[in-house]
C-alpha positions as CSV (number, residue, x, y, z in Angstrom):
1,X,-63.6,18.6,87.4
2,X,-62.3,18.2,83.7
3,X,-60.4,14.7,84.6
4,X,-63.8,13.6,85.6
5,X,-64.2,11.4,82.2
6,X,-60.5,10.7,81.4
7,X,-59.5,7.5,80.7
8,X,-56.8,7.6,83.5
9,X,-59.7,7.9,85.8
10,X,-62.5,5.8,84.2
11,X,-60.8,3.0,81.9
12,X,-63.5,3.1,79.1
13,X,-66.1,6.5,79.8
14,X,-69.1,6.3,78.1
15,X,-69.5,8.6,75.0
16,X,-71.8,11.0,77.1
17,X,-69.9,11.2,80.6
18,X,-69.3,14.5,81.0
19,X,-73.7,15.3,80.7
20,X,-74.2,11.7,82.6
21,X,-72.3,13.1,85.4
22,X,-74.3,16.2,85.7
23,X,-71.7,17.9,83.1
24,X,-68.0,19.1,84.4
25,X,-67.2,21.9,86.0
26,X,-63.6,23.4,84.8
27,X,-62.4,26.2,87.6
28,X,-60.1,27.4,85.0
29,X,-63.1,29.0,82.9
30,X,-64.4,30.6,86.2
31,X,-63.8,33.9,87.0
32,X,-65.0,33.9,90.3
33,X,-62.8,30.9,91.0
34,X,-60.5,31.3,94.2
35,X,-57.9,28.5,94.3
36,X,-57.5,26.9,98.0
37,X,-55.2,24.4,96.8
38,X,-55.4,20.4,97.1
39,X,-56.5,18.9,100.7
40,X,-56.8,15.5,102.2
41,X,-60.8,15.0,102.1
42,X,-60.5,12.8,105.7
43,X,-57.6,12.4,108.5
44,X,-58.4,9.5,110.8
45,X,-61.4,8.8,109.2
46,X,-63.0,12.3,110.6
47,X,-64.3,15.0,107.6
48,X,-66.2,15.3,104.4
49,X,-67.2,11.6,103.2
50,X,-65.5,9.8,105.9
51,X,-68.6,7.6,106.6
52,X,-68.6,6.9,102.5
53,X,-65.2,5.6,102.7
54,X,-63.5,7.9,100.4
55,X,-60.2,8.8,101.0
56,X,-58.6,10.9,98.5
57,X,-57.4,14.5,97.7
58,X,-59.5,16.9,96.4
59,X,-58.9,20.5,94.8
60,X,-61.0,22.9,97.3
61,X,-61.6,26.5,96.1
62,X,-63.9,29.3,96.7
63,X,-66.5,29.7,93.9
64,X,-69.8,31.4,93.3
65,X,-72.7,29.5,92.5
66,X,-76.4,29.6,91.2
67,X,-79.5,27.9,91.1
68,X,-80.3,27.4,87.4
69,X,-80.0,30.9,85.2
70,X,-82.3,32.8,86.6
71,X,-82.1,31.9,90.2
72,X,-80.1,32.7,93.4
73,X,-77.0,33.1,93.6
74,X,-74.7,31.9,96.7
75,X,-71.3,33.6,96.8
76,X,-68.1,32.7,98.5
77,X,-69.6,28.9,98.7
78,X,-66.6,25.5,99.5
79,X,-66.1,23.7,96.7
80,X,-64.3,20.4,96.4
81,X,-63.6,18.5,93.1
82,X,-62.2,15.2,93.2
83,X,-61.5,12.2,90.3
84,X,-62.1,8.7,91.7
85,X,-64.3,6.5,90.2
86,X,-64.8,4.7,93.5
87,X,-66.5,3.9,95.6
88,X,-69.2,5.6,93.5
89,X,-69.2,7.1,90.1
90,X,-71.2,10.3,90.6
């Protein structure tokens, strides 16, 4: 996600966050985005990253997505962006 090297997120990013983080995905330049709104990523301590303590909101959207340029491509694949730098900065 875009916020993913603001400073509200990360007090002081590094100049090259955005390619040290694997680069940003932005679902606005998509067009095979397909919004499914924001979600709690765990209730009760049950769901995605539960065991890694996170618990947060993430934006969850439809999205296809491919191996590389030349590769395979997966279609209708669960995507879910979040911005917390913690517990891990991935």
């Amino acid at each position: 996600m875009p916020d993913g090297c603001s400073p509200q997120v990360i007090s002081k990013p590094p100049a090259n966050c955005a390619k040290a983080r694997g680069y940003l995905f932005d679902p606005k330049s998509s067009s095979s985005w397909i919004d499914r709104g924001l979600n709690k990523m765990n209730g009760g301590d049950v769901g995605v990253g539960a065991s890694l303590g996170y618990n947060t909101t993430a934006e969850f959207g439809i999205e296809t997505i491919a191996l590389g340029t030349t590769g395979p491509s997966l279609f209708n694949q669960t995507i879910a962006g979040f911005v917390d730098p913690k517990p891990m900065y991935l």
